[in-house]
C-alpha positions in Angstrom: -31.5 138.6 87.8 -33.5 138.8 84.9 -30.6 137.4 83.0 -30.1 134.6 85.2 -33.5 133.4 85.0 -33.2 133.0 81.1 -30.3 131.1 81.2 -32.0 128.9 83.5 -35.4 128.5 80.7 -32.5 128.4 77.9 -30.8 125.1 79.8 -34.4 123.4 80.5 -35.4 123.9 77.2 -32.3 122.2 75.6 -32.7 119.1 78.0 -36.2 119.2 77.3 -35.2 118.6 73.8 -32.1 116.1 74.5 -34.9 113.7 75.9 -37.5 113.7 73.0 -34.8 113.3 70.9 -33.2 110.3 72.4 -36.5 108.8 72.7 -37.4 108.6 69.2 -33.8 107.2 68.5 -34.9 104.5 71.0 -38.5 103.8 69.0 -37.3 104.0 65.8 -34.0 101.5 66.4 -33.9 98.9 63.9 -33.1 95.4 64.0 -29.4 94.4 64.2 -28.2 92.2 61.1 -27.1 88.9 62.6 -24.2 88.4 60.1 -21.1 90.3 59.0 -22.9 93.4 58.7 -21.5 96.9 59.1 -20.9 97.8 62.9 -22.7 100.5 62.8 -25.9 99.1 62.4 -25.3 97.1 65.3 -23.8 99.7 67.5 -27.2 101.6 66.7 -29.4 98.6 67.9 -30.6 97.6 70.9 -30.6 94.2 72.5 -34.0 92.5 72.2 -35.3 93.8 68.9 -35.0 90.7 66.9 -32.1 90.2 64.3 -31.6 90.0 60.6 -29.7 87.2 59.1 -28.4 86.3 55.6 -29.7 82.9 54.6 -29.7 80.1 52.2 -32.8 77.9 50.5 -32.2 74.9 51.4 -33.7 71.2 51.9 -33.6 70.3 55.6 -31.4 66.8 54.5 -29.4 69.0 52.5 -28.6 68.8 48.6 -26.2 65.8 47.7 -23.2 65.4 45.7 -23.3 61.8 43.8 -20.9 59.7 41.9 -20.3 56.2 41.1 -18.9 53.9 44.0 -17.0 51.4 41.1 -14.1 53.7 40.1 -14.3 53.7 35.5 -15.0 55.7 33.1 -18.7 57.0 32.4 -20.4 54.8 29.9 -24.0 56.1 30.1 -26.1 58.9 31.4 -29.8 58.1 32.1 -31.2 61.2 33.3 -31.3 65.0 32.7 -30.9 68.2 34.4 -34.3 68.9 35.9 -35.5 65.3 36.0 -38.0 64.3 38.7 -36.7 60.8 39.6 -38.0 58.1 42.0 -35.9 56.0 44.2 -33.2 53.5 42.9 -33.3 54.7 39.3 -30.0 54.3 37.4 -28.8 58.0 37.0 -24.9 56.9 35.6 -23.1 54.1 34.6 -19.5 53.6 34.8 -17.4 50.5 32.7 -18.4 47.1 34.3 -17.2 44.8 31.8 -14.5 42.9 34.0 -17.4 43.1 36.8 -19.9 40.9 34.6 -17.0 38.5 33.6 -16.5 38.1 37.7 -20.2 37.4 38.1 -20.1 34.8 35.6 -17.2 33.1 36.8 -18.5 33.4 40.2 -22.1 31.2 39.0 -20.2 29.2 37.0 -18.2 28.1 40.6 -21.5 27.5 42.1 -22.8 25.1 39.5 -19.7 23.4 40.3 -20.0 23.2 43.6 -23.7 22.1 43.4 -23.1 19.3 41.2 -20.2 18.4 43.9 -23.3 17.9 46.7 -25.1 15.8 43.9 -22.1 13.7 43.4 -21.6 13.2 47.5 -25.6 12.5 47.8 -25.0 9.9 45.1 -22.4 8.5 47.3 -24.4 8.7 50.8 -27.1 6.6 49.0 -24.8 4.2 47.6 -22.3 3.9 51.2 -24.4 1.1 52.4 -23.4 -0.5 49.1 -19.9 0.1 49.5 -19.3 -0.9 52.8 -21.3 -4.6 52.0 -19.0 -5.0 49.2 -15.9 -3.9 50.8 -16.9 -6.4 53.9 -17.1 -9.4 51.4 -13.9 -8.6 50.1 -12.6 -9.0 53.7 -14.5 -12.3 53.7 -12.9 -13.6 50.7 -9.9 -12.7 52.1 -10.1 -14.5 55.2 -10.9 -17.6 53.4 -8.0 -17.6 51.2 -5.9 -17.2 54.2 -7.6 -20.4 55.8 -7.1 -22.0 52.6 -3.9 -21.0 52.3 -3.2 -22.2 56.2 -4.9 -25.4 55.6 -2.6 -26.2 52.8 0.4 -25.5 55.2 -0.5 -28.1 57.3 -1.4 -30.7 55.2 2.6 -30.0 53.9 4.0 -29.7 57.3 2.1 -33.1 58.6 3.4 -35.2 55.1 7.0 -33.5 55.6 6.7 -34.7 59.7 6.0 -38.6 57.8 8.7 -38.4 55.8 6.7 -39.1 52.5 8.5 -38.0 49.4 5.7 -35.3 48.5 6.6 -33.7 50.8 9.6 -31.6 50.4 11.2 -28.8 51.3 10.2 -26.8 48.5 6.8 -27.3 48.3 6.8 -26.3 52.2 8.4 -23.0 51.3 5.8 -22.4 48.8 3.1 -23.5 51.2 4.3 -21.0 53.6 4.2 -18.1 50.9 0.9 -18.7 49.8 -0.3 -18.4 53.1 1.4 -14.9 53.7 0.2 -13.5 50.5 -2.8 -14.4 51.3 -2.2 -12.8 54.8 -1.3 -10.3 53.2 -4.1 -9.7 51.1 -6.4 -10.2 54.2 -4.7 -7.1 55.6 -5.3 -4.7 52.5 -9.0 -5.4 52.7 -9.4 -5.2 56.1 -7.9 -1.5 56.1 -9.7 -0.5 52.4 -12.7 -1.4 54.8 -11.7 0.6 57.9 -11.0 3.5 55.3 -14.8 2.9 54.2 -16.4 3.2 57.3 -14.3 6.2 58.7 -15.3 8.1 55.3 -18.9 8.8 56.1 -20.8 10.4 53.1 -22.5 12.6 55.3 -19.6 14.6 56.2 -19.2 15.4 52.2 -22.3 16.2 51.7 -21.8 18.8 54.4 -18.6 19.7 53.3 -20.3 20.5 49.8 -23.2 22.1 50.8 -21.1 24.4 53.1 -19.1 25.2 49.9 -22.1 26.0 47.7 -23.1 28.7 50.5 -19.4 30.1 50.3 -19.6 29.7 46.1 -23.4 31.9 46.6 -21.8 34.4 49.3 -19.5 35.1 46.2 -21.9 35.4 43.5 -23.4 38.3 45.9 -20.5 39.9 46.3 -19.8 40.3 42.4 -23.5 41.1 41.5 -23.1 44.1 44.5 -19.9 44.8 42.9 -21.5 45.3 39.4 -24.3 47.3 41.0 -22.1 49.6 42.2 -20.5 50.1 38.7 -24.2 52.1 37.9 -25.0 55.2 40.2 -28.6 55.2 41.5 -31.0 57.8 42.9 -30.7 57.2 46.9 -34.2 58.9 47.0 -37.3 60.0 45.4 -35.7 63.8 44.0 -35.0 66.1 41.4 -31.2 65.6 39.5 -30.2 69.7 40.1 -27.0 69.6 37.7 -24.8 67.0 35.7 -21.1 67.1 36.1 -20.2 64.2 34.4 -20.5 63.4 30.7 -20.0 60.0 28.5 -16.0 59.2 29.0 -15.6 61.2 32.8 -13.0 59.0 34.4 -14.2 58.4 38.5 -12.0 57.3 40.8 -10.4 57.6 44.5 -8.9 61.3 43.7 -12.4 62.4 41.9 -13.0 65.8 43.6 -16.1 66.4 41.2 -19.5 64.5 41.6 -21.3 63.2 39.2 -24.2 65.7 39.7 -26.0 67.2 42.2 -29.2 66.1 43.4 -32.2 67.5 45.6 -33.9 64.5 47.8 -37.5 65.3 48.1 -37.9 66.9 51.7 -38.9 70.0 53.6 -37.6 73.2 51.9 -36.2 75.7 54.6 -34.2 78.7 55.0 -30.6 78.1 56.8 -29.3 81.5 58.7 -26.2 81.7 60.8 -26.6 83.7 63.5 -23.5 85.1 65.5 -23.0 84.3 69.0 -23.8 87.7 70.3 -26.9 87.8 68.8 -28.3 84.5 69.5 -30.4 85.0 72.5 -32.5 87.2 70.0 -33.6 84.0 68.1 -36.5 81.7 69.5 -38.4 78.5 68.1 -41.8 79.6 66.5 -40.0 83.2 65.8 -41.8 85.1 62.9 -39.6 86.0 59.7 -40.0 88.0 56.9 -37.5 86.6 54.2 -36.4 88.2 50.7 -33.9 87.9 48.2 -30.8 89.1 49.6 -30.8 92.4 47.1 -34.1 93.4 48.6 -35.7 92.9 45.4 -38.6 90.3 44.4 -41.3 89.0 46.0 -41.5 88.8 50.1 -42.5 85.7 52.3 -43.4 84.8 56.0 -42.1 81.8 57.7 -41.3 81.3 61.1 -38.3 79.6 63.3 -38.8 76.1 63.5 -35.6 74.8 64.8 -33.0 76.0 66.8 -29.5 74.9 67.4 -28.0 73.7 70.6 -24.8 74.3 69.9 -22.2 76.8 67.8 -20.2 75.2 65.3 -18.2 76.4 62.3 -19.9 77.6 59.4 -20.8 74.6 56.6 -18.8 74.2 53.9 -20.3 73.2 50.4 -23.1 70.8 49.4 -23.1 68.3 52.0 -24.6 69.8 55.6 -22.2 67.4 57.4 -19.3 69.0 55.6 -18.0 72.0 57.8 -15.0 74.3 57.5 -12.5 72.9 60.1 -10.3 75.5 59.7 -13.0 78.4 60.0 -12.8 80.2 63.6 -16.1 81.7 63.0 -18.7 79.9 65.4 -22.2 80.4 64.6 -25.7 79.0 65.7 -27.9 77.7 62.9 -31.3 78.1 62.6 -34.2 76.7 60.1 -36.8 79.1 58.7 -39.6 77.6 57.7 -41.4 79.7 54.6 -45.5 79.6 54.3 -46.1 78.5 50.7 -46.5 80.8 47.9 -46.9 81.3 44.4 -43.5 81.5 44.0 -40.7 80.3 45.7 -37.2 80.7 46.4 -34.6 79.0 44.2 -32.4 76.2 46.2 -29.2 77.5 47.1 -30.3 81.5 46.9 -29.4 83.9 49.4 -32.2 85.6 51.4 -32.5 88.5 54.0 -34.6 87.0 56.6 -35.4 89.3 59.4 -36.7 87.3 63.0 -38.4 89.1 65.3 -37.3 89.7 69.0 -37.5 86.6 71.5 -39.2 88.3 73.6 -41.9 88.9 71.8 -42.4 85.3 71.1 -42.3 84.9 74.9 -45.3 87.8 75.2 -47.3 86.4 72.4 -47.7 83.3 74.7 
């Protein structure tokens, strides 16, 4: 009996134990890392804790690979690594000789075409001219063939009296006279017609229309020469230069130019695993540091979310992402509170978000 009964203390005293023990594991869980961490962290974890992402410094726009839109070779540089440059500086210039002879050719065109309007207003002012003169002609015309007629008749009526002067020769020749001069009538008459149906002002549309066309192409060759010089799309800093005096650029250029940071809100970007992701809220608090755990630490907090999973990004550009990745993630961007020093663009951090819930509690 006596025997029983300590078993019985032995066995209540080894639960007794079991339960303290597993509820210290249960305080003491830490936060799951959100990445490709080892599984036994995770396994270890417990849902609602808050996760523990690896990260990049980033800008919110993203950091931008640039190179010439004229395909050349590099002529000039105008800017160094580290430069702080404004909007619309020239960062790189590529060849652009045959561009300026285009531009040229293109303003020399327009000059012609101008002094073609000045020539067809010349002619508006004078068509009143014209058309007086060319209906005179017609006049004169009309006489000679009355003349001409006249004569005819004076040799017909002599011929009809039989009078000597009258003969059949000088009828002939009458008759000639009188359809040359016909004739004549009938080329001034339609020089006239061609007068009146060729209004000035149609020319002087015609031209002007032509100078606009002539200008349309001077644009176009001046915005092909701009194009020949790369230009900073934003007020920024120029982060690296790839190219160098001689770099050939052209449709097959896998290499930019340089790399440039747009001035913008610097943030953290994590990517956080779907099974994680109900862990992560907006307004979140994060602790980030440099990936090694060494270096200085900083607070920030969530301040955007994603609303959707999509592969991981690929390079520079944000827009770029790995189409052939099967790895869907949710992104999120950690804003850091400012500090003496900051992260470098483009270093990896350890940024550790606390639980969801507890945002939820908070408010």
């Amino acid at each position: 009996m006596n025997t029983s009964r300590w078993v019985w203390l032995l066995g209540v005293a080894v639960l007794l134990t079991s339960l303290v023990g597993a509820g210290q594991l249960l305080h003491n869980a830490r936060p799951v890392e959100a990445g490709p961490q080892d599984e036994s962290s995770k396994k270890r974890s417990e849902a609602g804790l808050g996760v523990v992402c690896i990260g990049r410094y980033d800008i919110e726009g993203g950091m931008l690979p640039l190179a010439p839109m004229q395909q050349g070779a590099v002529t000039e540089l105008f800017c160094y690594e580290g430069q702080a440059v404004k909007k619309g500086a020239p960062l790189v210039k590529v060849q652009d000789e045959a561009f300026i002879k285009q531009v040229a050719a293109a303003e020399s065109a327009v000059k012609t075409a101008e002094a073609q309007v000045a020539e067809a207003r010349q002619g508006l002012d004078r068509y009143p001219e014209v058309v007086a003169q060319q209906e005179a002609a017609v006049r004169g015309a009309e006489q000679k063939v009355a003349i001409a007629s006249a004569k005819l008749k004076d040799v017909e009526r002599f011929r009809n009296l039989s009078t000597p002067q009258a003969n059949e020769n000088e009828l002939e020749q009458a008759r000639g006279v009188v359809r040359l001069a016909e004739t004549q009538l009938d080329a001034e008459q339609a020089k006239l017609r061609e007068v009146q149906k060729s209004k000035p002002e149609s020319k002087v549309e015609e031209a002007l229309k032509n100078v606009d066309v002539r200008k349309a192409q001077v644009d176009q060759a001046r915005e092909a020469l701009g194009r020949c010089t790369l230009t900073a799309p934003q007020d920024g800093v120029v982060l690296r230069i790839e190219a160098t005096v001689g770099s050939q650029f052209g449709p097959q250029s896998r290499t930019p130019a340089l790399v440039f940071a747009p001035e913008g809100r610097r943030i953290v970007r994590v990517e956080i695993d779907q099974e994680f992701a109900g862990r992560v809220a907006l307004n979140s608090a994060a602790t980030i540091q440099d990936e090694a755990n060494v270096g200085p630490v900083w607070q920030g907090k969530v301040i955007r979310v994603g609303d959707a999973f999509l592969p991981k990004r690929h390079g520079l550009q944000p827009e770029m992402i790995s189409a052939s990745s099967d790895t869907q993630v949710l992104e999120a961007l950690v804003a850091i509170d400012p500090a003496p020093v900051m992260p470098k663009l483009n270093q990896r951090l350890r940024v550790s978000i606390s639980a969801a819930h507890a945002v939820a509690a908070a408010r």
